[in-house]
Structure formats: structure tokens, C-alpha cells
SEMIMAR-416784 format. One line per field, with one value per residue (C-alpha): residue number from 1; residue in three letters; x, y, z. Coordinates in nm, 2 decimals, decimal comma. Layout:
BEGIN
pos	(NUM:...)
code	(ala:...)
east	(X:...)
north	(Y:...)
up	(Z:...)
***
This chain:
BEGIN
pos	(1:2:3:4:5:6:7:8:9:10:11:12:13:14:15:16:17:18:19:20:21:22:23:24:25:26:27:28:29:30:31:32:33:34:35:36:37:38:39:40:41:42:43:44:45:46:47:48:49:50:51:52:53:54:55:56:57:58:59:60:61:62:63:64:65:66:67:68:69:70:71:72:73:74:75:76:77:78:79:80:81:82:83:84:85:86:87:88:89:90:91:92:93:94:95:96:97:98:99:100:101:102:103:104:105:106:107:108:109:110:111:112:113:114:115:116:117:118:119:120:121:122:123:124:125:126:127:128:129:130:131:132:133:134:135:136:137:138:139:140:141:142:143:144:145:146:147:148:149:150:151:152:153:154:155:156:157:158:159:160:161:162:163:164:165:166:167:168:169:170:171:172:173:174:175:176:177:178:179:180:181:182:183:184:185:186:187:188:189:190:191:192:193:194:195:196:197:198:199:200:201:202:203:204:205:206:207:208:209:210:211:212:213)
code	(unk:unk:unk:unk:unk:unk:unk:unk:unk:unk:unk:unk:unk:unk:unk:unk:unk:unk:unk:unk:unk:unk:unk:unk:unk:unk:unk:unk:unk:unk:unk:unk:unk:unk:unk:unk:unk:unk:unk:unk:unk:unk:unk:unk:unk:unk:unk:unk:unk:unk:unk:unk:unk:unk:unk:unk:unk:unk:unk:unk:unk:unk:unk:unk:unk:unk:unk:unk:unk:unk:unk:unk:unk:unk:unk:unk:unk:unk:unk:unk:unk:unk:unk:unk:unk:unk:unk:unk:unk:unk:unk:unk:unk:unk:unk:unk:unk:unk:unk:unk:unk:unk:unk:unk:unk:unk:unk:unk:unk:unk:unk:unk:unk:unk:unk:unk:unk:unk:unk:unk:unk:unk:unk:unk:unk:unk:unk:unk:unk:unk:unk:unk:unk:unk:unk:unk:unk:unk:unk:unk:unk:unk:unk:unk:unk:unk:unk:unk:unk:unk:unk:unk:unk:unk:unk:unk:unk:unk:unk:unk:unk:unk:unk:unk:unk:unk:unk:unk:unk:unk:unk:unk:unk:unk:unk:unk:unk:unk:unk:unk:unk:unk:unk:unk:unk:unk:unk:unk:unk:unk:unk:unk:unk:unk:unk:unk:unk:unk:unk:unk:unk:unk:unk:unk:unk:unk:unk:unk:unk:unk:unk:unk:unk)
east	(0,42:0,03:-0,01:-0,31:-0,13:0,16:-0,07:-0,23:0,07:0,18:-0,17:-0,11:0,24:0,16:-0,17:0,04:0,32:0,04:-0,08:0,28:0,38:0,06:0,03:-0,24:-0,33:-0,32:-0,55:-0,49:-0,62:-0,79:-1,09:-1,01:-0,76:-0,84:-0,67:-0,74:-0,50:-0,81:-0,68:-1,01:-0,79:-0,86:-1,01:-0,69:-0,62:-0,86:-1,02:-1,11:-0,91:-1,02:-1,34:-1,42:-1,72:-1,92:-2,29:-2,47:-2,45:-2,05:-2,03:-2,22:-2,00:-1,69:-1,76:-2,00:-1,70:-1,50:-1,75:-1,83:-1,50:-1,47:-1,86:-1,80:-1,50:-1,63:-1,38:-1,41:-1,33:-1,34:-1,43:-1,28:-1,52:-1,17:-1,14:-1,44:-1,70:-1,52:-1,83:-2,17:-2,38:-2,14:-2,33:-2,63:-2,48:-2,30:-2,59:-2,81:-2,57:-2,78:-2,37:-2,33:-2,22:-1,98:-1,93:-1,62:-1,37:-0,98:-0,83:-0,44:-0,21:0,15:0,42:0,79:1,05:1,26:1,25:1,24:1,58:1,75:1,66:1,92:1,84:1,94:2,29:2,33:2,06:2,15:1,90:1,95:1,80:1,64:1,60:1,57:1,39:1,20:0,91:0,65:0,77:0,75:0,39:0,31:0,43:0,41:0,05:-0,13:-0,44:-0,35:-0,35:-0,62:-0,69:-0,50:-0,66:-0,47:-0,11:-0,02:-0,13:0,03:0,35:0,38:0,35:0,60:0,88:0,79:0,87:1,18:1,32:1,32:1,58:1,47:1,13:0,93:0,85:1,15:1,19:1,42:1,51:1,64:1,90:2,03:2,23:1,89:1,62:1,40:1,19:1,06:0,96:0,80:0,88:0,64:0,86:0,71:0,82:0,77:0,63:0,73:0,51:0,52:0,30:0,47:0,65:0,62:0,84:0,91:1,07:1,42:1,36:1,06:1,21:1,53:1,57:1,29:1,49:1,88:2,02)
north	(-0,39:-0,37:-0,56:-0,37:-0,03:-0,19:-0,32:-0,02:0,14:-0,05:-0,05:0,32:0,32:0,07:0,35:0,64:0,54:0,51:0,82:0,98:0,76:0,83:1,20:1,21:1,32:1,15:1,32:1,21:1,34:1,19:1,13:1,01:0,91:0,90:0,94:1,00:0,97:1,07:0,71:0,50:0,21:0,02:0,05:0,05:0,42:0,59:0,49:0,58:0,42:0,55:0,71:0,80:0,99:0,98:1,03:1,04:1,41:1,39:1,12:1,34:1,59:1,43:1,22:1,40:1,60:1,30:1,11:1,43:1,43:1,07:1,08:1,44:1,25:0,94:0,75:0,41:0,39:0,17:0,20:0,09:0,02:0,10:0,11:-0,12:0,08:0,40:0,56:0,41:0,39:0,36:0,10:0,27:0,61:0,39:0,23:0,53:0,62:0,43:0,25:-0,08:-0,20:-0,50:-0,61:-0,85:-0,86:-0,81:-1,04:-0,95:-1,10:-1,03:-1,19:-1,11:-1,25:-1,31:-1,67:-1,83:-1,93:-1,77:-1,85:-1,98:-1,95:-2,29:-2,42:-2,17:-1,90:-1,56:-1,29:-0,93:-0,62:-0,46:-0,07:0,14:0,17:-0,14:-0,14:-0,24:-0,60:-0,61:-0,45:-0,77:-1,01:-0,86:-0,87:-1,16:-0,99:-0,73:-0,99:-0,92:-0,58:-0,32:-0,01:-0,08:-0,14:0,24:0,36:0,01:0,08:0,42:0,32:0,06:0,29:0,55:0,26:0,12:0,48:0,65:0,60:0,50:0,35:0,15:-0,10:-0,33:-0,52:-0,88:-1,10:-1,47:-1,55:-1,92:-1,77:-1,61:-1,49:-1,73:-1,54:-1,19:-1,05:-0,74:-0,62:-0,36:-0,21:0,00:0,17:-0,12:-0,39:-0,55:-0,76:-0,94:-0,82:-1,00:-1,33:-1,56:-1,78:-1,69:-1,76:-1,66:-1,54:-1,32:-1,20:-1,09:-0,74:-0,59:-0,41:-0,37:-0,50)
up	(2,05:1,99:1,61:1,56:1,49:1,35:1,05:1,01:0,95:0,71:0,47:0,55:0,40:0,09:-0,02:0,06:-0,20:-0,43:-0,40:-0,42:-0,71:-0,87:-0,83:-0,60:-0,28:0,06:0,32:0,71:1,02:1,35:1,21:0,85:0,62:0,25:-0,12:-0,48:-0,77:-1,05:-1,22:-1,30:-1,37:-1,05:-0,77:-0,53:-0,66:-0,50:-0,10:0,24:0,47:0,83:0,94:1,28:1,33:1,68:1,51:1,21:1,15:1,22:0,97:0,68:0,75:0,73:0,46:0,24:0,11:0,03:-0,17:-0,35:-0,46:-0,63:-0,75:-0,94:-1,10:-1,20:-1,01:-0,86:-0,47:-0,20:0,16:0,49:0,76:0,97:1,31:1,40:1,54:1,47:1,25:1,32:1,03:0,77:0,54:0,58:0,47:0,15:0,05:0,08:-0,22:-0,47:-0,59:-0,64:-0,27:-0,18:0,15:0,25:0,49:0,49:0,67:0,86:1,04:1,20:1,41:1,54:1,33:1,64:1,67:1,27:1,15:0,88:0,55:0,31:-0,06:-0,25:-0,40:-0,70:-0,65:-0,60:-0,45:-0,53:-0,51:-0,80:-0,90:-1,18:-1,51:-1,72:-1,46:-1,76:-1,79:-1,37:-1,45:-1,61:-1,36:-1,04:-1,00:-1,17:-1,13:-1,37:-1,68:-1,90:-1,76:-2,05:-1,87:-1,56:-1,73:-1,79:-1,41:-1,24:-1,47:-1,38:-1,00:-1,01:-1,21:-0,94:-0,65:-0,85:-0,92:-0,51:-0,34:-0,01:-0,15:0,11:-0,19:-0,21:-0,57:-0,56:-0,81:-0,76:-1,04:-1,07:-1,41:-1,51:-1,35:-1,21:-0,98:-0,85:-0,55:-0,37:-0,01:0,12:0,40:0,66:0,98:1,20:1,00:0,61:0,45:0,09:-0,19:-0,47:-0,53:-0,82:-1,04:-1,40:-1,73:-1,77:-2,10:-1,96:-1,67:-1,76:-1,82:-1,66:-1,42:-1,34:-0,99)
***
């Protein structure tokens, strides 16, 4: 299996649920994939993810409409320069914007799991599945960039009880017990590809009742 696709489809799948859980809109088509959720919380609620566009002209007319849309509304956004080479001229089009411009790479990796032995969690420790409601105390722990930042706690709740209420949600919550809590974890889980988001220790009095397994 080619890697390339298979991590595009799951950064696909991880800004997707955020749009869904958000209440936003998830826009996909050969030559662009984009969302906006209107939150101003962050900028991981509203981007461009793919933008293939063979000239100059083809880019202004694909993304012109786009960037009107989060400029109009205020909102902060980021940018994918995604697939390399797919829309010359990008920065220059971005910075003609007169916005404040970062540049930096995302670095991804992935690799069959064919050949690593099964994990075994230690004497005592239980690992179970978590899902339902109490997604504000996994709001404060599940993303250690988040501390600090109020603004962002309503939206980043709101996502997380949407992700620990669905069913067949592609984000999959764990907790390791050894009598209490003693740890959380996040599974983003795609069509052909998982990947961790979350895991971190934590206080058993902290952790415990966040969610229900």
C-alpha cells in the first residue's frame, strides 16, 4: 500500500470529525479540500487542506472564494501547501494577503504493524474503552496545549463530547485503570491507517470520572 495516500487519509478523517463535531462544513473535490466551523478558538477549526491548481489564474479562482470566506468572518485558518507542487505560487498568493505568514513543515510517518509483538499492559492495569458524557475534564487533559487557553475549552469540549458520544466515532478514547485511572489515551482511527493523538499519565483523583467505560 502507497503510505502517502494512507496519511492523507487519515489527516483527512481527524479534520473532517472536526468539522462534523463542530458544526461546520467540510468541502472536498479534486482540486481542494477545505473546512470552516466559524469557531475563532484555534486555529485547527478552520483550514485548507489540499489545493491543486495548474496556474496562477486557476489558483485565484479556486482559492479566492475560500479565503473570502474565513477573512469576511474574522476567523483564523491555516494553509496546507498539500500535494507538493500541486498549486504553484501558493506563498506568493498568501503573502500577497498582507496576514501575518508562518511557514513550517509537518512532518509524517507510517509503518505496517505486521511484524511488532503484541503489547501486554503491566501486572494490574486494565485498559478499557471510554464513551459517553464528562468530555470537559478529558478537555483538560487530552491536549496539554490547551492549558492556559479558556477561549478554546468550550469549542475543544464540545468536540470531544461529540467524538465520545457517536457510536462508530473514528476518535477512540482509552483509559488505563490499575484501581483508578492512571492514564488516558486517544486513537484517531481511519480507513486504513490509526494513529495516536493523545496519551499521558494522570492523577487518579483527576482523572476519574471524566468519562464512563
Amino acid at each position: 500500500m502507497n503510505p502517502i495516500p494512507v496519511v492523507e487519509d487519515n489527516v483527512l478523517a481527524y479534520y473532517k470529525g472536526i468539522a462534523r463535531r463542530l458544526g461546520g462544513r467540510f468541502i472536498e473535490s479534486e482540486q481542494v479540500a477545505w473546512f470552516t466551523t466559524g469557531r475563532r478558538s484555534l486555529l485547527r477549526f478552520n483550514a485548507v487542506l489540499r489545493t491543486v491548481a495548474a496556474s496562477p489564474a486557476e489558483l485565484r479562482r479556486v482559492a479566492d472564494p475560500i479565503l473570502d470566506t474565513f477573512l469576511t468572518q474574522n476567523l483564523p485558518f491555516f494553509w496546507v501547501d498539500w500535494p507538493p507542487g500541486g498549486a504553484p505560487g501558493l506563498a506568493d498568493y498568501l503573502h500577497a494577503t498582507g496576514l501575518p505568514f508562518l511557514c513550517f513543515d509537518m512532518p509524517a510517518m507510517v509503518r505496517r504493524l505486521d511484524h511488532l509483538p503484541a503489547v501486554v499492559p503491566p501486572d494490574g492495569v486494565e485498559v478499557v474503552r471510554a464513551h459517553g458524557a464528562g468530555s470537559s475534564r478529558l478537555a483538560d487533559r487530552a491536549d496539554g496545549r490547551l492549558r492556559g487557553a479558556g477561549g478554546a475549552r468550550p469549542d475543544f469540549g464540545q468536540y470531544l463530547a461529540g467524538s465520545l458520544a457517536e457510536a462508530q466515532s473514528d476518535l477512540k478514547h482509552f483509559v488505563a485503570r490499575r484501581g483508578e485511572p492512571c492514564a488516558i489515551a486517544t486513537l484517531l482511527h481511519a480507513r486504513h491507517a490509526a494513529g495516536s493523538t493523545t496519551s499521558r499519565p494522570c492523577r487518579p483523583t483527576a482523572a476519574a470520572g471524566w468519562a464512563r467505560p
